[in-house]
C-alpha positions as a Markdown table, in Angstrom:
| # | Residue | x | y | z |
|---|---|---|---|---|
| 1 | Unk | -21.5 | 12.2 | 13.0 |
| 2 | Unk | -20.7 | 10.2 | 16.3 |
| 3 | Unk | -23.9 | 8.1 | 15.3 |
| 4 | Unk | -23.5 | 7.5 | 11.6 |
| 5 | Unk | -21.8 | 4.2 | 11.7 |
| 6 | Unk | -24.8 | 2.8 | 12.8 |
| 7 | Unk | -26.9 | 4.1 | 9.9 |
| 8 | Unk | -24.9 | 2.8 | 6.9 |
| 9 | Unk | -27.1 | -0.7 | 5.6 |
| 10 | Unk | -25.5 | -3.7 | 5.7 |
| 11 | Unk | -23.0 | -4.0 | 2.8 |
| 12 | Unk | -24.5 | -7.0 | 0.6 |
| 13 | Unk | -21.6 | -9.2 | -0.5 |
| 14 | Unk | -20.8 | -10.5 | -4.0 |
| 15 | Unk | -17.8 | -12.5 | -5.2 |
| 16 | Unk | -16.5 | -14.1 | -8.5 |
| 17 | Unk | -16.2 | -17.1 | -7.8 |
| 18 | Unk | -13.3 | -19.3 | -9.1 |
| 19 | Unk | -13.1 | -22.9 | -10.0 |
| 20 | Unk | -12.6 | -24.8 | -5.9 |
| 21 | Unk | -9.8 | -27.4 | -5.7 |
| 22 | Unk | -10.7 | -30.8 | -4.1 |
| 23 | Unk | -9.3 | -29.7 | -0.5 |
| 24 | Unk | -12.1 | -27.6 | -0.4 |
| 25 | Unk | -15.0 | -29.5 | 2.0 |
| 26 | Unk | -18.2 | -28.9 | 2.5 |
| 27 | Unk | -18.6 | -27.7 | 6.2 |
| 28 | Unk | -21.7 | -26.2 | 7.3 |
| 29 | Unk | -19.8 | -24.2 | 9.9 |
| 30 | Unk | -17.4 | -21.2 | 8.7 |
| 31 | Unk | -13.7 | -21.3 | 9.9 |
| 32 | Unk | -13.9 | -18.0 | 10.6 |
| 33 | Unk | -17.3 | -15.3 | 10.2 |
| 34 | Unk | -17.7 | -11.5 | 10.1 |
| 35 | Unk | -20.9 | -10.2 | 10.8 |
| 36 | Unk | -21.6 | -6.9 | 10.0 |
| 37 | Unk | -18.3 | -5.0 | 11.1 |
| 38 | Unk | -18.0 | -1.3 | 11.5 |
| 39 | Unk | -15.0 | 0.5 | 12.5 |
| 40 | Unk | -14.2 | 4.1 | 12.7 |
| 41 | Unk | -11.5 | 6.4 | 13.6 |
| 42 | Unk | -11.6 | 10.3 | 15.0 |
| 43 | Unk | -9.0 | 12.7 | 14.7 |
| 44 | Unk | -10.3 | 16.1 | 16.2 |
| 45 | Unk | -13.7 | 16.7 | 14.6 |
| 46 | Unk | -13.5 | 14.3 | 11.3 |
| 47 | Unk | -14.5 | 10.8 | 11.5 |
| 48 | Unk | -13.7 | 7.9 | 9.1 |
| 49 | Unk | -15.6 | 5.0 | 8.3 |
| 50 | Unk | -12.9 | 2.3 | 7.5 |
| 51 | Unk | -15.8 | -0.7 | 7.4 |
| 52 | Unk | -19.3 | -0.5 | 7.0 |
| 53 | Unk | -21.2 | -3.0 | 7.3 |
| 54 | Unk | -18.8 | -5.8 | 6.4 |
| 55 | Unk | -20.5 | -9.4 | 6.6 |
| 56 | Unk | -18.1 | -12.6 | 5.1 |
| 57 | Unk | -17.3 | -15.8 | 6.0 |
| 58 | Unk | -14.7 | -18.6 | 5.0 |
| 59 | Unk | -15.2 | -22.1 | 5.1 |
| 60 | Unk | -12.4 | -24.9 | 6.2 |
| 61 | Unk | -10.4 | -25.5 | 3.3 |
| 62 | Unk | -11.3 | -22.3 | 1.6 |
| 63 | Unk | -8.6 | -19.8 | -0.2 |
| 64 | Unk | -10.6 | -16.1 | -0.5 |
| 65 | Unk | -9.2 | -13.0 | -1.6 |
| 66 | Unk | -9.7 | -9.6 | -1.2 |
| 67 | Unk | -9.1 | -7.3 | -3.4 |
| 68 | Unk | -9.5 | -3.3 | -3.7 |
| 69 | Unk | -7.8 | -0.4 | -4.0 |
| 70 | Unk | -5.3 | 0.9 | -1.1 |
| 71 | Unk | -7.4 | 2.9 | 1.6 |
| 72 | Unk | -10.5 | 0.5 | 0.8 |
| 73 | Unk | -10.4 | -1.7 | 4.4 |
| 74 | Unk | -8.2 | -4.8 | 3.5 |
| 75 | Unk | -5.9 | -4.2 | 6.4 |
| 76 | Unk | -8.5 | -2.9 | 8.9 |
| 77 | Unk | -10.8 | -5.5 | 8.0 |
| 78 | Unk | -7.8 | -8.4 | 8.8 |
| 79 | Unk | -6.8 | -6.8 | 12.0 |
| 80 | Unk | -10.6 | -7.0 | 13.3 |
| 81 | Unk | -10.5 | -10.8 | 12.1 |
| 82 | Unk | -7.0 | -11.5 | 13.6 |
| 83 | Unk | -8.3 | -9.6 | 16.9 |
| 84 | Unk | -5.2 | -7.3 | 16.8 |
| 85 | Unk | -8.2 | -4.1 | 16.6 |
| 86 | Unk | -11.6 | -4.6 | 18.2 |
| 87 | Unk | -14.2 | -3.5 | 15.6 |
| 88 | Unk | -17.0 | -0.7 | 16.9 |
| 89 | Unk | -19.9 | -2.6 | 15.7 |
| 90 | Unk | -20.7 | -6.3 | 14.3 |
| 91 | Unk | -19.3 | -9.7 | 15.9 |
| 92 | Unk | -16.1 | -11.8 | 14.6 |
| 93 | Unk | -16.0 | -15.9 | 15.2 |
| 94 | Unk | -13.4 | -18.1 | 14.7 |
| 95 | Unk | -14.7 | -21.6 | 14.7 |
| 96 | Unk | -17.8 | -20.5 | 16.7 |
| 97 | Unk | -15.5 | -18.8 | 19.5 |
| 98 | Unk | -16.2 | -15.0 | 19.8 |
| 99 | Unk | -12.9 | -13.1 | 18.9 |
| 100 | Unk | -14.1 | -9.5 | 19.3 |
| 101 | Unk | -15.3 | -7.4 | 22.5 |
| 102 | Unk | -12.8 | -9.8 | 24.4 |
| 103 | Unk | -10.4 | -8.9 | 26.9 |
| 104 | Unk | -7.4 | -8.6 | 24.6 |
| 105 | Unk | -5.4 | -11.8 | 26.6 |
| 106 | Unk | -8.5 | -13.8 | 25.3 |
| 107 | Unk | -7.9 | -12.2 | 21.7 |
| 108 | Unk | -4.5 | -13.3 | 22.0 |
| 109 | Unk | -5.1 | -17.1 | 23.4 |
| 110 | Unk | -7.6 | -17.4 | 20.7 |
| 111 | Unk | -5.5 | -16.0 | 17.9 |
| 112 | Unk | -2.4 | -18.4 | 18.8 |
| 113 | Unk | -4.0 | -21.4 | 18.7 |
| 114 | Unk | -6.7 | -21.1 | 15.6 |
| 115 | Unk | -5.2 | -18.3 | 13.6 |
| 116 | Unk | -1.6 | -17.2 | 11.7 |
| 117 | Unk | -1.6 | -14.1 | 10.5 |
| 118 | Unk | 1.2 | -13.4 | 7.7 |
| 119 | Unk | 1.8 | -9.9 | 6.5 |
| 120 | Unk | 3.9 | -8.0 | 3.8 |
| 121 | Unk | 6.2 | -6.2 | 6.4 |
| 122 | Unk | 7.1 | -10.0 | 8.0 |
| 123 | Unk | 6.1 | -11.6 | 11.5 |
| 124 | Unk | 9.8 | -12.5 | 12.4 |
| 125 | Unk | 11.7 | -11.6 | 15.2 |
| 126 | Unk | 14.7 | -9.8 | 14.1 |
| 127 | Unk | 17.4 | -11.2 | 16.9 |
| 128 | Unk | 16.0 | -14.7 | 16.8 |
| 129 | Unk | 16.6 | -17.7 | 13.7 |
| 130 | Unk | 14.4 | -19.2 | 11.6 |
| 131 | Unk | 13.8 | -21.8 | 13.8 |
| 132 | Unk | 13.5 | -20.0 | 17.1 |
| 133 | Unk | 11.0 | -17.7 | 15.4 |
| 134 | Unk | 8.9 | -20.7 | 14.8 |
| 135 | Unk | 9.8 | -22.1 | 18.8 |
| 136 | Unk | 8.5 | -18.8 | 20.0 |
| 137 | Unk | 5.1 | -19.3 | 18.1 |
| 138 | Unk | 4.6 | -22.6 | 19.3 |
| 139 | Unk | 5.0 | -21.6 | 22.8 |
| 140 | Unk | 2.5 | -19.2 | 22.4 |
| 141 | Unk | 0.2 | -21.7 | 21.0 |
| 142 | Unk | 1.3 | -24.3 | 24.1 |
| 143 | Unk | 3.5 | -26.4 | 21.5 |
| 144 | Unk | 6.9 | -27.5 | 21.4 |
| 145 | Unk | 7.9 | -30.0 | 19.2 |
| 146 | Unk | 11.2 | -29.5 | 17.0 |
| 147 | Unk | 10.6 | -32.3 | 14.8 |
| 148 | Unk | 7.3 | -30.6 | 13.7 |
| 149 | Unk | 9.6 | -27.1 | 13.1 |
| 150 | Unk | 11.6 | -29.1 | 10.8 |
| 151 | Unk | 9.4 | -30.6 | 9.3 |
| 152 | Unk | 7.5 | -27.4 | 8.3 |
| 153 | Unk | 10.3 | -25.9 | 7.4 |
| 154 | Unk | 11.2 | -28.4 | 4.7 |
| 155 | Unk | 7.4 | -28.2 | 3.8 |
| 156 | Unk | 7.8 | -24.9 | 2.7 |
| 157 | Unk | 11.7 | -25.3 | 1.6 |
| 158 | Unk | 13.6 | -23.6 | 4.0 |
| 159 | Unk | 15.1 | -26.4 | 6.0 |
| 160 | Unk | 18.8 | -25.4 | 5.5 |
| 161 | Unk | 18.2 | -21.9 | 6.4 |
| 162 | Unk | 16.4 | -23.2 | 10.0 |
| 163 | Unk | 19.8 | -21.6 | 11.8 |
| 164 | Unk | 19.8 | -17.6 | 9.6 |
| 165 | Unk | 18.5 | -14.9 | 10.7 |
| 166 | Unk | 16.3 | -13.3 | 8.9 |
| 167 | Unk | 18.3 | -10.2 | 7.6 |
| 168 | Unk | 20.0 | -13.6 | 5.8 |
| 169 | Unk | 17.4 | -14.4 | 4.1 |
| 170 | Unk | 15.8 | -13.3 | 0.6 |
| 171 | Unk | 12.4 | -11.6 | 0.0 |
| 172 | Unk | 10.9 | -14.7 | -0.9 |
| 173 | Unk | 12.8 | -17.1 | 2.1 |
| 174 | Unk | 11.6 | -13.9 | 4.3 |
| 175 | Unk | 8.2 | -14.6 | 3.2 |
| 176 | Unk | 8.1 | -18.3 | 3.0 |
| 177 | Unk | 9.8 | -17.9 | 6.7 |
| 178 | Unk | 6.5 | -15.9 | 8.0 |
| 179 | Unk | 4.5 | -18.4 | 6.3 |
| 180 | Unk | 6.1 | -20.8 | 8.3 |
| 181 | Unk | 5.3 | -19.3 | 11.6 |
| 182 | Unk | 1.8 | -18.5 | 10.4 |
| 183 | Unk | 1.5 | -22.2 | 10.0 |
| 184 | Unk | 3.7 | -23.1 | 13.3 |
| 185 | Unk | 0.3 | -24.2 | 15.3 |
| 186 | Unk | -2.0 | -26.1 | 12.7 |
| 187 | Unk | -4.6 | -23.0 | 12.4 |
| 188 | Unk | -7.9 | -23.4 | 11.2 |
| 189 | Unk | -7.6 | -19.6 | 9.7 |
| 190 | Unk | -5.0 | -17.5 | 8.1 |
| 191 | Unk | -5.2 | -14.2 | 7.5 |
| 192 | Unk | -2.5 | -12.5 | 5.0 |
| 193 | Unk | -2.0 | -9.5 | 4.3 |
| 194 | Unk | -0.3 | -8.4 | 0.7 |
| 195 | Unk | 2.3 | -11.3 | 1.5 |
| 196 | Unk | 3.3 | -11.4 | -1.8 |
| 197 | Unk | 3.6 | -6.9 | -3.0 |
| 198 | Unk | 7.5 | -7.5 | -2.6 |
| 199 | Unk | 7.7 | -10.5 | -4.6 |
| 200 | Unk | 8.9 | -11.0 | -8.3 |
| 201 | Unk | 6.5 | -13.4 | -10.2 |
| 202 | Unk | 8.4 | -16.4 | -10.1 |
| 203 | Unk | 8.4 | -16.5 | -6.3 |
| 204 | Unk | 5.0 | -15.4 | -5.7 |
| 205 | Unk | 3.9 | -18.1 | -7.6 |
| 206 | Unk | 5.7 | -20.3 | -5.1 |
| 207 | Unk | 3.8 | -18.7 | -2.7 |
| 208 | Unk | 0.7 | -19.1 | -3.5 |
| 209 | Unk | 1.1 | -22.6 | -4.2 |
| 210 | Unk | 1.7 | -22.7 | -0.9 |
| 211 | Unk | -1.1 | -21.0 | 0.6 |
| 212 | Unk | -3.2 | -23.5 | -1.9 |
| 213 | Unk | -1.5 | -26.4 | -0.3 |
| 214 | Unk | -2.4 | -25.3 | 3.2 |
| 215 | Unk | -6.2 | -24.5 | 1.8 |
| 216 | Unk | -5.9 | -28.3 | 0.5 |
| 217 | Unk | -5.0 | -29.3 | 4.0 |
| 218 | Unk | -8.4 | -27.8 | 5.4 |
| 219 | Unk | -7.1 | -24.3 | 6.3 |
| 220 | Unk | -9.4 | -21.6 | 5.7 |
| 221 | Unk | -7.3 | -19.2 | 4.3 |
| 222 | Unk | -8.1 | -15.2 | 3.0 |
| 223 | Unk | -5.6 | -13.0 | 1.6 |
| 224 | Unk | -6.3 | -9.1 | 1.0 |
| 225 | Unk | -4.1 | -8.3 | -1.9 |
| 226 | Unk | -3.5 | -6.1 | -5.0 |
| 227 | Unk | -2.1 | -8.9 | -6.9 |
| 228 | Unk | -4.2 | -10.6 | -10.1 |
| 229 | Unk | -2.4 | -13.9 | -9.5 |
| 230 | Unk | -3.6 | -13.6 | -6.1 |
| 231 | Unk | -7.3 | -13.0 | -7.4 |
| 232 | Unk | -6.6 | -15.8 | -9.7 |
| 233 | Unk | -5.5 | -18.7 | -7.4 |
| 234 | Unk | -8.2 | -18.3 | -5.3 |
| 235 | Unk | -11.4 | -19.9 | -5.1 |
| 236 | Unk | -13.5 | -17.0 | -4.2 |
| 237 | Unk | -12.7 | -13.0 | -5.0 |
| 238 | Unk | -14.3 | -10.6 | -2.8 |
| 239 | Unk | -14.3 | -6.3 | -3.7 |
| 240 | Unk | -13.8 | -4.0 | -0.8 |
| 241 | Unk | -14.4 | -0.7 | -2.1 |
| 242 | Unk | -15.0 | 2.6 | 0.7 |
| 243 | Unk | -15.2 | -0.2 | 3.6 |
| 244 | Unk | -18.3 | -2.7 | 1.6 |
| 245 | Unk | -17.9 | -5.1 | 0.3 |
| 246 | Unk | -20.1 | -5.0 | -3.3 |
């Protein structure tokens, strides 16, 4: 069994594809590329394949989802992009720099400065505001400007809550907070994952208007979600179903 990830063929993608907004450009070059990703866990004797074969890409200005049921690969498949796991086979770029089989303080250099990563369980810091969250992701992206903080966080509404802590906020601030931080270093990718489960309608539509604005803005953006009105805001759908994508 040790072997067999290497045996499963190259998952062939297929999307639906939606109706692109003018944001979307025409670059030749992918924000951010997969190619042909495995990744698979032991525990004792039984092995799992989480991905098989996965190949994708994402151009600049680009709003993908990815949809399937829970157990399918969405969230492996987004930690192997966002370098936070190190897939077993295949290669990940992010605007032509390698991001996987790197020493993880590469992974993490690369990942500040080209990538936000939002995800349903939040990326704030507990003990710190609104604002400091968004100072401590700068730093790590070798920014520091609090004009820019504010100004992002009236971009996404949240200006007047730039001093509460997060345990303050509302589902919806919380998220639109993360997004924030995601968005703290002008990346060329991000990855979310289910950023909207928690969310009643109303405010996941505010959401995802927001995600669209940044995908307006020339940010590759991909979303792994149960959500139709994720599926149906974005420009491309793409089915993960057992790892493949098909």
């Amino acid at each position: 069994m040790a072997d067999s990830h290497r045996l499963v063929p190259v998952a062939v993608v297929t999307t639906v594809t939606q109706t692109h907004r003018p944001g979307v450009r025409g670059s030749a070059a992918a924000a951010i590329e997969a190619r042909s990703l495995y990744r698979f866990f032991r525990a004792g004797e039984e092995e799992t394949l989480a991905l098989r074969g996965v190949s994708l890409s994402v151009m600049p200005g680009e709003f993908v989802a990815i949809v399937g049921p829970s157990g399918s690969g969405k969230s492996t498949l987004l930690a192997c992009l966002a370098g936070l796991d190190d897939p077993d086979g295949g290669s990940v770029l992010v605007e032509g720099f390698r991001m996987s089989h790197q020493p993880e303080p590469a992974r993490a250099r690369l990942r500040a400065r080209r990538i936000g990563v939002l995800t349903q369980s939040g990326n704030l810091f507990d003990h710190l505001t609104v604002e400091a969250n968004l100072a401590v992701a700068q730093g790590l992206g070798g920014r520091s400007s609090r004009a820019s903080r504010m100004e992002l966080l009236g971009s996404v509404g949240l200006a007047e809550r730039a001093g509460a802590l997060p345990s303050r906020l509302s589902g919806g601030e919380a998220t639109r907070a993360g997004l924030a931080v995601a968005l703290a270093n002008e990346p060329a990718v991000v990855l979310a994952d289910e950023p909207t489960g928690e969310l009643d309608s109303a405010t996941e539509a505010t959401v995802l208007e927001l995600l669209c604005g940044a995908a307006g803005r020339g940010v590759a953006v991909l979303v792994a979600s149960h959500s139709p009105a994720v599926a149906s805001a974005a420009d491309r759908v793409m089915r993960l179903w057992d790892g493949q994508i098909g």
